[in-house]
N, C-alpha and C positions, 0 to 999 in steps of 0.2 A: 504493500500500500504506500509506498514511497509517492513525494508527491510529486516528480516528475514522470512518473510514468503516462507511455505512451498506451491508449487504447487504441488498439488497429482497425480497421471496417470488419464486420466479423463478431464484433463484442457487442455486450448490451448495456445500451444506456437509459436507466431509470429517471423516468420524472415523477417530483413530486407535483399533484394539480393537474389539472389533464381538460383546462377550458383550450381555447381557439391558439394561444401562443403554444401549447402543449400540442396541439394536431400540427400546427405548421413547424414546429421543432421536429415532431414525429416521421412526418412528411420528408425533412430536410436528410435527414438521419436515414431512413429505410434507400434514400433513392443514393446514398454512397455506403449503403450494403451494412448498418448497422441493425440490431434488433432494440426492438424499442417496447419496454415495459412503463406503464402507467399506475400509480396511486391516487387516490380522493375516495371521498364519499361518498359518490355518484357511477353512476353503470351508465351504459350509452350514450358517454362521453363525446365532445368535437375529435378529445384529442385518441379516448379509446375508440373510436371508428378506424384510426390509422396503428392504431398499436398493434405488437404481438401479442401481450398480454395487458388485460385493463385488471385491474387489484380494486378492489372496494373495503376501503377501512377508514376507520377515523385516526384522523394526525395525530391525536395522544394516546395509541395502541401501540405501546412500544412495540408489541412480541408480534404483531402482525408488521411495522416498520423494518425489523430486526429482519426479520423472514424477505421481504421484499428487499432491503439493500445487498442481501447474500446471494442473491441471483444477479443482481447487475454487476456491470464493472467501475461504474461511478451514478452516483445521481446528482440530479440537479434540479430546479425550482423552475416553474414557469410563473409563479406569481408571489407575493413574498407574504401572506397571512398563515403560511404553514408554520405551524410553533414549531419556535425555534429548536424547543427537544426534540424535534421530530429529528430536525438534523444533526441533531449529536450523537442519538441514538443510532441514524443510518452511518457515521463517520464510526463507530466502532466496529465496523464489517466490513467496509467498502469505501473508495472515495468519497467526498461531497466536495463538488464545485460551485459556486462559489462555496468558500467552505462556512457554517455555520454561524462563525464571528461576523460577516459581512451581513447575512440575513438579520443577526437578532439587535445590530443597527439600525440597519433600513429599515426594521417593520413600526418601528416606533418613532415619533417625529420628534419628542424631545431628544432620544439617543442621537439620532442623526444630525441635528444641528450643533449637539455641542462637539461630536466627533469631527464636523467640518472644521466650526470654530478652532477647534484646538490644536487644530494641523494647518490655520491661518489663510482656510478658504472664506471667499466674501459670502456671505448671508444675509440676509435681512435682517433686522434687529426680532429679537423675540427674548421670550420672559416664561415661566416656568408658572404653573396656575393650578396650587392646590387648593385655594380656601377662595372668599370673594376678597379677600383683603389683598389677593396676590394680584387680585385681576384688576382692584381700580389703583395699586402699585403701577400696575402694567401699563394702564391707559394713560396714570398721569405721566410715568416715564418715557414711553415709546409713544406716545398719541393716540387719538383717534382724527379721524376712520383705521381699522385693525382690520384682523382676523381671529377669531379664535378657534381654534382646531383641538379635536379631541389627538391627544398625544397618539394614543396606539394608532395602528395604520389605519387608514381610509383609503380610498381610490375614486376618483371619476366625482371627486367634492362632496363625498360625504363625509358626516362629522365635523363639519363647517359651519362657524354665521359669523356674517359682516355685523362689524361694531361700527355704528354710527352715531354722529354726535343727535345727541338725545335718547336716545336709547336707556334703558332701564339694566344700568349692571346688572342684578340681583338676578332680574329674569332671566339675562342671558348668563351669569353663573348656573342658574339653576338649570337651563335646558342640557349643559354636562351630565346631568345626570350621575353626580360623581364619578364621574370618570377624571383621571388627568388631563388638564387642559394645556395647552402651546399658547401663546399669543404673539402672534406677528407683526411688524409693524407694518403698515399699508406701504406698496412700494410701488410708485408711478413707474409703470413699464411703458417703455415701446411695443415692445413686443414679445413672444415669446417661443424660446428654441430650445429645441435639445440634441444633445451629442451623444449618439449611441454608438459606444467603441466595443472594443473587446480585448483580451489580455491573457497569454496561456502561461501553462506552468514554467516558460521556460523566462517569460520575461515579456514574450515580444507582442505587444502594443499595436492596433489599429484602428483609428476612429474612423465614421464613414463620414460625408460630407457635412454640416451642419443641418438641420433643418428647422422650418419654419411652422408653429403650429399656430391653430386660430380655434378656438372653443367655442361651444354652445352648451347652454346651461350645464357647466361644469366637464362635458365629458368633449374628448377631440371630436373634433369635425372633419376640419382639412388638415391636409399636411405636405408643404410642397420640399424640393431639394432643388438648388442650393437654396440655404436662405439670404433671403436680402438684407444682408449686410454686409461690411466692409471685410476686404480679405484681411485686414491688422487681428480685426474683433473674430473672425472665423479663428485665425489662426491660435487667439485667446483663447479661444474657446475649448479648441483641441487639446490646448497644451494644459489649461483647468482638468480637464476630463482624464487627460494622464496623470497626472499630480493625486487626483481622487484615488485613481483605480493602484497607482504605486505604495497611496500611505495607507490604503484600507486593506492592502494585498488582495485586490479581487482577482479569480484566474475562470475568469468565463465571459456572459457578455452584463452590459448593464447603461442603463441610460441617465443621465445628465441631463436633468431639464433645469432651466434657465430662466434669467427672464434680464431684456436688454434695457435697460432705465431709461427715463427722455435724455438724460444726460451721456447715455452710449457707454454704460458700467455693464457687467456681465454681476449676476449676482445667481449665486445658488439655488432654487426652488427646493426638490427632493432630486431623489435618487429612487431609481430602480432597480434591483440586481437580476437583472432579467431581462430577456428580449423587449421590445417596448412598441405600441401602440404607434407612435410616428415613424420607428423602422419598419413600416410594411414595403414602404413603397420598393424600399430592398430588393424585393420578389424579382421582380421586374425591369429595375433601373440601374441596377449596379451589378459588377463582376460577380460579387457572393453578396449572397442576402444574409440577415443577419440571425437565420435560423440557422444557417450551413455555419456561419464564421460562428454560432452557438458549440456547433457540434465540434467544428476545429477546437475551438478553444479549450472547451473540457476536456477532449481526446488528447490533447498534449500534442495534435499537428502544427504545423505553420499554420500562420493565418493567412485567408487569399485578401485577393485585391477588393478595396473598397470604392474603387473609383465608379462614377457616377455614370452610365453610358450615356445619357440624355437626362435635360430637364424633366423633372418627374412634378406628380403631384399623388396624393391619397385621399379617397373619401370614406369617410365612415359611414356605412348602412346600418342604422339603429330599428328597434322591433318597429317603433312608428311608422315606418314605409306599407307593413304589411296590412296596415289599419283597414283600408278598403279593397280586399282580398291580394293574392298574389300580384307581387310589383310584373311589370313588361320588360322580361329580363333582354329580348330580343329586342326591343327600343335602347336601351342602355349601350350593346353592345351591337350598335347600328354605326358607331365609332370605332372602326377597327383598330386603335391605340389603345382601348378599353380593356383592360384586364378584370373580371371577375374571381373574387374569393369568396365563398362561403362556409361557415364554418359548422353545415351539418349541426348545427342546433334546434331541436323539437318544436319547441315554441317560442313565438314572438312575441315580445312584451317590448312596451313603451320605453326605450332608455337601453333597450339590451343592445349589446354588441353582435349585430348577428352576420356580418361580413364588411368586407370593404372593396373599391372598385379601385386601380392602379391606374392611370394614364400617364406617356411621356408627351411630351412637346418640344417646338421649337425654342419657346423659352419656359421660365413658371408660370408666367402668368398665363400664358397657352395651355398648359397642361391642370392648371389649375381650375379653369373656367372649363374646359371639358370635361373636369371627373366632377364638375358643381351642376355641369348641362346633363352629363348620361344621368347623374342618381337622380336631375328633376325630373327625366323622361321616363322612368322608374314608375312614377305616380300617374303619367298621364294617363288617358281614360282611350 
C-alpha cells in the first residue's frame, strides 16, 4: 500500500457515492480497461448503471466499508458528504485518494477556511458562530450585508441566508438550528471561476484552462472555457490552485472555485476534492477530460494534456425542463456542436441535476449562446 504505487488498466477502482460524477468517472475508467466498483445507499444508481459492481450500504458501516475497500485497489470520492470515517476505515485495507485528511477539511467550511488561512491563501473575511453573541460579534466586525453558512458541508447553496441590514439576528441565529455557523463577509465579485486541476502521487500537477461560471438560484447554470479574464489573473489562478493542492497534499482531482473582486483580486470560495460541476465541459473540449485525468491521477499515471481544443461552453439541464413532459431532445441536438449527457437518473425533480449539454464555438460567447439556445429549444412545444 505504499503510496506511490502504480495501479495499471486491469485493476479496480472503488468509488465512494455513485450520483452522475461517479457514472462519468465510471465511464472514464471502464473505456481504459479498469473495473469499476461503487458504494452508497442507493441501488440503480447514475453511477451503478456503468459499474461492475454497485455495493448498497451506509457510510458508517464500517464492516460493510472494510469489505468493499479489500476488493479494490484504491478508492476515491465523487462527492465529499461521505464521513470522513468512512475513509479511514477504507485507508486500513487499501489506498484512499484523495486521502482522508483532505476530505475531513473540505467537508466542513469552518475546517476549510482556517486550513486556507493558515497556509496564507486569500479568503474572504469570516468569523466562527456558536452562540448569537458570536454572530452580532461577527456583523459588527466583518459587516453586513454577510452570509451565514451552516459550517458542515452544503452544496448547490444550501444551508445559506443572506444577512441584511435590518434583519432580525436572533431569527437568523435561530434558523441554524444549532448547528455551527460560518459567517462570511459579503465580497463584491466580478465574477466567478474555478480551476479544476489534478495532482498524482508522484508530484506532477495539471490544471485545465480557467473557467467561467454564472449561477441561478444557487446551483450552476453555465459554464464557459477560457474565462474572460486577463492571462496575468488566469495565470494566478493556476498557480493559487497549485499552492492549494501542494500544502493540502491532495493526489487526485479537485476544484478551486473563486470569485474575481470589482477590484481584479482572486479570492478563495471553497474547495472540492473531486471532479466538479464546471469540468464537464472536459468531455468534449479538451485533450483529457477530467474524469480520465481523475482516473490518471489516483492510478499513479502521468497526467494527459489539458489543453483546450476549442472555445467551449456547459449547460446545466435541471429536473424543471421535464415539467411539461419529455424535453425535444432532437431540437436540442439540431446543432451538430451539441453534445448530450444524461445521467440515467429515475426521476425528475425541480432543482435536480439531471444532465448537461456541451457545445464548442468559434469563441465563448458563441458556444455559450448555443448551449443557452439548444437547452431553450429543449422546452419548445
Amino acid at each position: 500500500m505504499g503510496s506511490n504505487k502504480t495501479i495499471l488498466p486491469g485493476g479496480t477502482i472503488g468509488i465512494l457515492g455513485s450520483g452522475q460524477l461517479g457514472r462519468m468517472l465510471a465511464l472514464a475508467a471502464r473505456e481504459m480497461g479498469y473495473r469499476v466498483h461503487v458504494y452508497s445507499p442507493g441501488t440503480d444508481t447514475p453511477a451503478g448503471h456503468i459499474a461492475d459492481r454497485e455495493i448498497c450500504g451506509a457510510y458508517d458501516d464500517a464492516e460493510k466499508i472494510r469489505d468493499f475497500a479489500s476488493q479494490v485497489d484504491v478508492v476515491t470520492f465523487e462527492f465529499e458528504n461521505v464521513a470522513s470515517a468512512a475513509s479511514d476505515t477504507a485507508a486500513e485495507v487499501t489506498l484512499v485518494r484523495p486521502a482522508g485528511a483532505v476530505l475531513h477539511i473540505t467537508q466542513q467550511r469552518l475546517r476549510e477556511k482556517n486550513a486556507l488561512k493558515k497556509h496564507g491563501f486569500p479568503v474572504p473575511g469570516f468569523a466562527e458562530v456558536d452562540s448569537l453573541n458570536d454572530l452580532k460579534q461577527a456583523a459588527e466586525t466583518l459587516g453586513i450585508p454577510a452570509v451565514l453558512k451552516t459550517a458542515s458541508f452544503g452544496y448547490d447553496g444550501k444551508g445559506q441566508q443572506k444577512v441584511m441590514p435590518g434583519d432580525s439576528l436572533d431569527t437568523i441565529f435561530a434558523n441554524l438550528g444549532g448547528a455551527q455557523g460560518i459567517y462570511e463577509a459579503f465580497v463584491d465579485f466580478e465574477k466567478e471561476v474555478s480551476v479544476v486541476a489534478a495532482r498524482n502521487s508522484l508530484g506532477e500537477f495539471k490544471a485545465f484552462p480557467v473557467f467561467e461560471n454564472v449561477h441561478a438560484n444557487h446551483i450552476l447554470d453555465v459554464t464557459f472555457a477560457p474565462a474572460d479574464i486577463g492571462a496575468a489573473l488566469a495565470k494566478q489562478a493556476g498557480e493559487l490552485a497549485a499552492g492549494i493542492f501542494e500544502a493540502l497534499d491532495v493526489v487526485g482531482v479537485m476544484a478551486v472555485e473563486l470569485f474575481v473582486t470589482k477590484t481584479g483580486e482572486l479570492l478563495v470560495n471553497e474547495l472540492a476534492p473531486r471532479t466538479h460541476n464546471s469540468g464537464h465541459l472536459t468531455i468534449d473540449a479538451c485533450v483529457t477530460s477530467q474524469f480520465e485525468q481523475q482516473v490518471r491521477a489516483i492510478c499513479g499515471l502521468p497526467l494527459g494534456s489539458t489543453e483546450l481544443k476549442a472555445p467551449a461552453a456547459m449547460a446545466n439541464l435541471l429536473g424543471d425542463l421535464w415539467a411539461g413532459g419529455e424535453p425535444d431532445w432532437a431540437a436540442a441536438l439540431g446543432d451538430s456542436n451539441v453534445k448530450l449527457h444524461l445521467y440515467g437518473k429515475a426521476e425528475a425533480r425541480a432543482g435536480r441535476k439531471m444532465g448537461h449539454l456541451n457545445v464548442t464555438g468559434e469563441t465563448t460567447g458563441d458556444a455559450a449562446g448555443r448551449a443557452r439556445a439548444a437547452r431553450a429549444r429543449l422546452k419548445q412545444a
